[in-house]
C-alpha positions in Angstrom: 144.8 173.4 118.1 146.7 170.1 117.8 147.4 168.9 121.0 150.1 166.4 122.0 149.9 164.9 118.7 153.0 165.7 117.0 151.8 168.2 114.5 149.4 165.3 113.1 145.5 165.8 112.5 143.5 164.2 115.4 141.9 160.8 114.9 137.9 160.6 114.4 135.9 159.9 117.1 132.3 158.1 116.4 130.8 161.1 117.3 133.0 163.7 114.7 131.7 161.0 112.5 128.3 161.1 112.8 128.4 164.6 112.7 130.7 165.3 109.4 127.8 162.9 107.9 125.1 164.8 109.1 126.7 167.7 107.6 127.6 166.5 104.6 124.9 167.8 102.1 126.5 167.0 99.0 126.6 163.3 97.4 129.7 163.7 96.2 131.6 165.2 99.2 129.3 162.6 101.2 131.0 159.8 99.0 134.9 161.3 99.3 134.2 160.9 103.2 133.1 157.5 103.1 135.8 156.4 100.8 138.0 158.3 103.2 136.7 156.1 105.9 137.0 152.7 103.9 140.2 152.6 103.0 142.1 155.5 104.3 143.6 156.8 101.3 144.7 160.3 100.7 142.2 163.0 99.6 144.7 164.1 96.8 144.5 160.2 95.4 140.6 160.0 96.0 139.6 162.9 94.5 141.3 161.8 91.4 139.6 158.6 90.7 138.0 157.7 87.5 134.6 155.6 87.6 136.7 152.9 85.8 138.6 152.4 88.9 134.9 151.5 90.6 132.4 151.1 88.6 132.7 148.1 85.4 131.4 148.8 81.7 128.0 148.2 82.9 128.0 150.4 85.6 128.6 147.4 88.4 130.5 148.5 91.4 133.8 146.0 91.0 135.5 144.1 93.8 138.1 146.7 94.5 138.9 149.9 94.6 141.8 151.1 92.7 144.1 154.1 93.7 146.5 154.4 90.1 150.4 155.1 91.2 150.3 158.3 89.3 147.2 159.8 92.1 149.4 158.8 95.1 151.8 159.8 96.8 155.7 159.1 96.3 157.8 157.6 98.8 161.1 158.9 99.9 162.5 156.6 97.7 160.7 158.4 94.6 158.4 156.3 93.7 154.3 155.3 94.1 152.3 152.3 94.1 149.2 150.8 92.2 147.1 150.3 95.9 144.0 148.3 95.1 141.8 148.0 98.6 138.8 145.5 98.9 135.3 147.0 98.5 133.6 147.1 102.2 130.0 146.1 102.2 129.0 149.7 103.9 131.3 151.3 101.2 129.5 149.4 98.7 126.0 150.7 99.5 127.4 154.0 98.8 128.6 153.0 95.3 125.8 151.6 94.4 123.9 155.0 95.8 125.7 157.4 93.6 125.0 158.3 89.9 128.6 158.6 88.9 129.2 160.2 85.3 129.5 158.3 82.1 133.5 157.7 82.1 136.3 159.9 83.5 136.6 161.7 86.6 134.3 160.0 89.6 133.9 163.9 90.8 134.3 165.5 88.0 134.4 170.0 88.0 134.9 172.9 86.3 138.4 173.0 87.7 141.4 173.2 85.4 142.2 169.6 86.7 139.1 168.8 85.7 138.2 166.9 89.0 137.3 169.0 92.4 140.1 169.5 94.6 141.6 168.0 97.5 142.1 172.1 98.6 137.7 172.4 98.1 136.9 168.9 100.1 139.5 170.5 102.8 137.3 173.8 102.7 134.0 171.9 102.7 135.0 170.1 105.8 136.6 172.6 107.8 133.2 174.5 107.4 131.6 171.7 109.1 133.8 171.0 111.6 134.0 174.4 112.4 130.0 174.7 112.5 130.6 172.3 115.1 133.0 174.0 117.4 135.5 170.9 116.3 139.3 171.7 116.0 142.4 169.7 115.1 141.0 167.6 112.5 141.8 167.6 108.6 141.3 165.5 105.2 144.1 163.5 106.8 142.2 162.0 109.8 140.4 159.4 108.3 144.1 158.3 107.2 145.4 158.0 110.7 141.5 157.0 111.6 141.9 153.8 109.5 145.1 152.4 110.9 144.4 153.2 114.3 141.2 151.4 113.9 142.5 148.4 112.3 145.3 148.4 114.9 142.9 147.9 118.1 141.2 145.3 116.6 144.4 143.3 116.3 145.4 143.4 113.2 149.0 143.2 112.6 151.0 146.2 111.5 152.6 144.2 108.6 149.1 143.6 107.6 147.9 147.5 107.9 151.3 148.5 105.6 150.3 145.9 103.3 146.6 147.3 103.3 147.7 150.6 103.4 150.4 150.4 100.7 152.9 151.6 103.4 156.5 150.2 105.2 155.7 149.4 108.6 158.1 152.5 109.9 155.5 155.1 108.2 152.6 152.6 109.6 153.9 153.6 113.2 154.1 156.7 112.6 150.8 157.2 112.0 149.3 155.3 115.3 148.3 157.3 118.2 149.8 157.0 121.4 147.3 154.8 123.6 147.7 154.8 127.2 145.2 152.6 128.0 146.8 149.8 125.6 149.8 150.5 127.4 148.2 149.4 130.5 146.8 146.3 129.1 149.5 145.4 127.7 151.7 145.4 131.5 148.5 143.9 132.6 149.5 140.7 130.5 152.6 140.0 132.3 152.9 137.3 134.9 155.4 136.1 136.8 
């Protein structure tokens, strides 16, 4: 049950994480998750990348990542964005880990999309969550994960809508509620 969250998925903790990876059996779902937790794009986007936008001709993992406009999602306004997100070193290990096919789909199946779903890496991870005894998660809480994550360590939220390919009024609406920071924050003030 969400909780005081606003109808959003709760934000990962280190220990969901740990345990989501220990559960994860499967390379490929193993790789979605840590993709997830690199840049914090949307599973519908992620599960639709081609090796291209990875790997070069040679099979070298390239600098960036690269989410193509037409796997992401529209704005209100209509339209998506190319979002091309630096290559973390951790992220990187996993790259260079995984046999990826020759060319196409980077998680390729037998669907009729031809790529495995963002519906099947929902079921595969509610299984282990649920194995768990862990509620109120999703696909979408590495998103929220991400920019909460980049927010406490002080980076800017013009920054994190830049990273994130988002306008700063979706970049708040994705950051928790922290009562602690709150406290910090009146803590600053002298007079």
């Amino acid at each position: 049950m969400k909780n005081r969250r606003r109808g959003q998925a709760a934000i990962w903790d280190n220990g969901t994480i740990k345990k989501i990876r220990a559960g994860l059996k499967s390379p490929c779902q193993r790789l979605i998750f840590e993709i997830s937790l690199f840049t914090g794009e949307r599973i519908g986007a992620i599960t639709q990348l081609k090796v291209s936008d990875i790997y070069d001709e040679h099979g070298l993992v390239l600098e960036t990542i690269t989410f193509s406009a037409s796997t992401r999602k529209a704005t209100k306004h209509g339209s998506a964005s190319t979002r091309q997100v630096p290559i973390h070193p951790d992220l990187l290990l996993h790259f260079e880990r995984y046999s990826p096919p020759s060319h196409g789909f980077l998680f390729p199946s037998g669907s009729s999309s031809g790529h495995i779903t963002p519906k099947a890496v929902d079921k595969y991870w509610r299984k282990i969550l649920s194995d768990y005894g862990i509620t109120g998660f999703s696909t979408h809480s590495s998103r929220r994960w991400v920019i909460n994550s980049l927010r406490k360590t002080g980076i800017s939220i013009v920054t994190i809508g830049e990273l994130m390919g988002m306008s700063i009024n979706t970049v708040r609406h994705y950051l928790d509620n922290d009562p602690t920071e709150c406290a910090r924050a009146i803590a600053t003030l002298s007079v």
